[in-house]
N, C-alpha and C positions, 0 to 999 in steps of 0.2 A: 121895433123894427121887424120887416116881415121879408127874410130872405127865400128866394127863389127855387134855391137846394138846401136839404139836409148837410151840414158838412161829416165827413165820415174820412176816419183812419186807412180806407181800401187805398186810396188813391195815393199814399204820401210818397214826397218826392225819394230818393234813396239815398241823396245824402241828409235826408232828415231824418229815415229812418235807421242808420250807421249814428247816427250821433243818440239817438232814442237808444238802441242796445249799448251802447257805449255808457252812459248814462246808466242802464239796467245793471250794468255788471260789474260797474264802480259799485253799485248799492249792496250786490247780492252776487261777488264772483266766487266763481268753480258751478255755475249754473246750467242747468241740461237745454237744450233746446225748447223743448216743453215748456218751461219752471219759466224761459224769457218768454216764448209765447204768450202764457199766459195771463204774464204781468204785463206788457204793453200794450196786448189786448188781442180778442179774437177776430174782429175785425179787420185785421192784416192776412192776408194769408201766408201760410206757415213755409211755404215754398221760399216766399218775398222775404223772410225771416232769415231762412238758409242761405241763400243767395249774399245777406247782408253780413253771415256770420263766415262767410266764405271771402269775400270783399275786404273784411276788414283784416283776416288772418293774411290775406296777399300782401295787404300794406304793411305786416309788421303791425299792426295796434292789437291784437291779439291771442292768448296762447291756448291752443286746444289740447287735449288729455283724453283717449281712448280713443275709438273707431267706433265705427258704426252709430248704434242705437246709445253706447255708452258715453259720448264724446261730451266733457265738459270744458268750459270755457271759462277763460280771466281774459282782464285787459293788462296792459303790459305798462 
């Protein structure tokens, strides 16, 4: 088959990418922002990451642990 676009991780929708980090941090919780970037890939931007791990702490699905630069993450 010979598709029209590249597909690429920039674009995903956001509740796909709250179920991707949710996912990441069942596998590998108490994880820095980085340590998730890096595992689901660079291709996301790292803002779109924040934003998710901000998202998902509003709902209650999970628990952060320091400030700033130190903040690590579980799911609940």
């Amino acid at each position: 088959m010979n598709f029209p676009v590249q597909t690429s991780l920039a674009l995903i929708e956001s509740y796909r990418l709250d179920a991707l980090v949710l996912e990441d941090l069942g596998r590998y919780p108490g994880s820095s922002i980085g340590e998730i970037h890096a595992r689901i890939g660079k291709e996301i931007n790292r803002r779109q990451v924040r934003l998710a791990l901000n998202r998902l702490w509003k709902k209650g699905e999970l628990r952060i642990e320091g400030e700033k630069r130190g903040c690590i993450y579980w799911t609940l």
